[in-house]
C-alpha positions in Angstrom: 0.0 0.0 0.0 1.6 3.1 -1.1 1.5 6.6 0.5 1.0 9.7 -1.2 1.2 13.4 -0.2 -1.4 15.8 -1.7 0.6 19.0 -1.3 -2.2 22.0 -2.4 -4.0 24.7 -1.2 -7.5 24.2 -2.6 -9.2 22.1 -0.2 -12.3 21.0 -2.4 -9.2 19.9 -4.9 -7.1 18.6 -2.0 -10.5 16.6 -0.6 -11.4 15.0 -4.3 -8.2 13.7 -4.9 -7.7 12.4 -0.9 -11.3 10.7 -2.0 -10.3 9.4 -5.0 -6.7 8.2 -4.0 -8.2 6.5 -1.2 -10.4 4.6 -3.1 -7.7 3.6 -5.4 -6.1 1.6 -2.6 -3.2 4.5 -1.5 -3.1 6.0 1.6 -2.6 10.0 1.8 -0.8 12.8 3.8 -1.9 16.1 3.2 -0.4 19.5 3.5 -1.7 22.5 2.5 1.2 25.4 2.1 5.3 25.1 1.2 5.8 25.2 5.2 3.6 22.5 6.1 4.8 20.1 2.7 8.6 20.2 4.0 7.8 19.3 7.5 5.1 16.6 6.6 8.0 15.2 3.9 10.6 15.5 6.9 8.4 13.4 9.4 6.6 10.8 7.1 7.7 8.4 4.9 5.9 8.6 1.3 6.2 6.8 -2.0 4.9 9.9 -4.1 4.2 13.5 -4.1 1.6 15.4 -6.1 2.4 19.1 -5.9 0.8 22.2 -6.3 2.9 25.1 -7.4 0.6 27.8 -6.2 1.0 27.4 -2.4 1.2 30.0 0.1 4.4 30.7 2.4 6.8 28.7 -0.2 5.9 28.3 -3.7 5.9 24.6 -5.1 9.2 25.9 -7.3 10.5 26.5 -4.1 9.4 22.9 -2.1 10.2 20.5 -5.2 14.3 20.9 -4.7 14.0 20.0 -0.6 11.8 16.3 -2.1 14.8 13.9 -2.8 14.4 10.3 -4.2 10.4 10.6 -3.9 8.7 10.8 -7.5 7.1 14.4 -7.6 3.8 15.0 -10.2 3.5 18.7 -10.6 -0.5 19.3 -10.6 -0.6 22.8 -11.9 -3.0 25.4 -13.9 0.3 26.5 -15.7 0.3 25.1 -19.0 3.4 27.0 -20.6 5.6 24.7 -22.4 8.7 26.8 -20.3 7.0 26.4 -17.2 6.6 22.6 -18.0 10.4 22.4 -19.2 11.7 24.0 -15.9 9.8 21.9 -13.4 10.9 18.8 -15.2 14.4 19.5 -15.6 14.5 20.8 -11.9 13.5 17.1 -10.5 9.9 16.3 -11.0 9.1 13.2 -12.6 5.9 13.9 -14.2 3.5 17.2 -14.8 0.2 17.6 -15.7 -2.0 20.7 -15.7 -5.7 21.4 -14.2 -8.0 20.5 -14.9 -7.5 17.1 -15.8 -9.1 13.8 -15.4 -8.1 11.9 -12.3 -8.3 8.5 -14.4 -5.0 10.2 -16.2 -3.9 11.2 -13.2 -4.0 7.2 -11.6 -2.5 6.0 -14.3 0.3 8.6 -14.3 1.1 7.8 -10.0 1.1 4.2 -11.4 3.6 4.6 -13.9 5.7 6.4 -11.6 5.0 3.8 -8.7 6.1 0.9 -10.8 9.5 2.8 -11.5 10.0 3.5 -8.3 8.9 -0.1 -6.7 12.0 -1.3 -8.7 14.1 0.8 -7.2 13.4 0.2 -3.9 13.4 -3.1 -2.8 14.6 -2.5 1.2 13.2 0.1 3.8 15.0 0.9 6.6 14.1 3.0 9.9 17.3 3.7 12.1 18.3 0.4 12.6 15.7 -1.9 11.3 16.0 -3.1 8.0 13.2 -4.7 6.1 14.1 -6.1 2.8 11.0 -6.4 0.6 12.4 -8.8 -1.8 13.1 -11.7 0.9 10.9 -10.5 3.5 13.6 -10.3 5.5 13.5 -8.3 8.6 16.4 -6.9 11.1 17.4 -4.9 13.8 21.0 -4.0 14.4 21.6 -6.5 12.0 20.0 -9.6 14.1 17.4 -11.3 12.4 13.7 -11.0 13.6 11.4 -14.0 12.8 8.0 -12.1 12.4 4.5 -13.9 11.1 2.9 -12.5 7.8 0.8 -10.8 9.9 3.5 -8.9 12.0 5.4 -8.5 8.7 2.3 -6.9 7.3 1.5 -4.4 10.6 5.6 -3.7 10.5 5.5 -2.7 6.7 3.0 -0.2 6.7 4.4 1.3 10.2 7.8 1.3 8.4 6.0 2.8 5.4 4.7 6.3 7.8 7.7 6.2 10.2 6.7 8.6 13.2 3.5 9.1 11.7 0.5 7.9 13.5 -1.2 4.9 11.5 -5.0 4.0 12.4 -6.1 0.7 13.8 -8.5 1.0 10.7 -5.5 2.0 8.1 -3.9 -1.1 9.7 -7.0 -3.5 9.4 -7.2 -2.8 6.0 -3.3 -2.8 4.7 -3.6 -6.2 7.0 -6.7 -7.8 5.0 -5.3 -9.2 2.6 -2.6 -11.8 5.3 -5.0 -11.7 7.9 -8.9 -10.9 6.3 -10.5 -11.8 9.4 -8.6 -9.3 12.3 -10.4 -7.4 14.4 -9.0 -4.6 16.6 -9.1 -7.0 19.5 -6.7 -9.3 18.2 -4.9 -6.3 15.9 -3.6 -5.6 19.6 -2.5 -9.0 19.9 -0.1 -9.2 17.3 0.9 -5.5 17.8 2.0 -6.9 21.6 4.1 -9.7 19.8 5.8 -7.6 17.4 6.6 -5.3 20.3 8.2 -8.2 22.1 10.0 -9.5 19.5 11.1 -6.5 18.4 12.2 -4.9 21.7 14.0 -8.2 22.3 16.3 -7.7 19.1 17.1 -3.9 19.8 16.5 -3.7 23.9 13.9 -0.9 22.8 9.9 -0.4 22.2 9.9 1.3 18.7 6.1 1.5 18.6 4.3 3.7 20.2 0.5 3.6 20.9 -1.2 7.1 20.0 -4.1 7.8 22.1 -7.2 8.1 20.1 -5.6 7.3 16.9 -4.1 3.8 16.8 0.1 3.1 16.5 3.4 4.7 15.6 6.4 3.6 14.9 9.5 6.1 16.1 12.5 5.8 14.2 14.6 7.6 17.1 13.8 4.5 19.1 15.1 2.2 16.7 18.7 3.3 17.2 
């Protein structure tokens, strides 16, 4: 399940493409002004970034340079073949203008997933390493024997490192090894990847956020 941040302003645009995004499978971040997109990027771990250029504080000219080794789609009004040019040779993978159809705009995030899913084939957190091709998982460079179920919960916690993740975001990235969880025993195999992983590094990396549903903090996986 891949994350995406929605970086613009508009918040009837910002809300139709969470909606839509959402019901494409991904899960979204949003920010809504230059300020906000480098400190969401600094604290949460995405897979893509659709941004706006029009932004308040900084402009979207002025955010793209700080996104390094994400794939950036410029969503823009500007349909100048120079403005296009620039953005693209400045780092953005991809650009497409408003309005525009948001079937286009799927297909373009898939495109630019599937490039980037073969790049990527380990994510690491401090020092847990989880290597996607073997399912291999790590801390301090001692193995970890998880279920597919832990496996599952630790991937998408991996995938939003120190941001909170809802029992219901994790129910659902989970369906698929476990279809039949339920928050009760969510808990339960939350506990036992706790243990196991605490045992490995001598520290709890996940945190429970009150109200919301787990975190994982990459400061505690040192």
């Amino acid at each position: 399940m891949a994350t995406i941040a929605v970086i613009e302003d508009d918040a009837h645009i910002s809300a139709m493409l969470k909606e839509n995004l959402e019901k494409a499978g991904y899960t979204v971040r949003q920010a809504w002004s230059g300020t906000e997109a480098l400190y969401l990027l600094r604290e949460c771990t995405v897979d893509l970034v659709l941004l706006d250029l029009m932004l308040p504080g900084l402009e979207g000219e002025e955010v793209l340079p700080h996104i390094e080794g994400i794939p950036t789609i410029v969503v823009s009004a500007k349909v100048g073949v120079d403005d296009k040019v620039k953005l693209l040779t400045s780092g953005a993978a991809d650009y497409i203008t408003k309005p525009f159809e948001i079937r286009e705009l799927l297909a373009r995030i898939e495109v630019q997933l599937r490039k980037g899913g073969a790049r990527q084939s380990v994510l690491t957190c401090g020092s847990l390493t989880m290597n996607l091709t073997s399912r291999e998982v790590s801390v301090q460079g001692a193995a970890v024997r998880l279920t597919r179920t832990e496996y599952a919960i630790l991937h998408i916690l991996m995938e939003n490192a120190r941001c909170a993740v809802s029992k219901n975001a994790l129910l659902e990235g989970i369906a698929d090894e476990t279809p039949d969880c339920m928050e009760s025993s969510l808990k339960v195999h939350i506990s036992n990847l706790r243990r196991k992983l605490r045992k490995a590094g001598g520290k709890d990396c996940i945190e429970s956020v009150w109200g919301i549903g787990f975190c994982l903090n990459a400061e505690d996986t040192l």
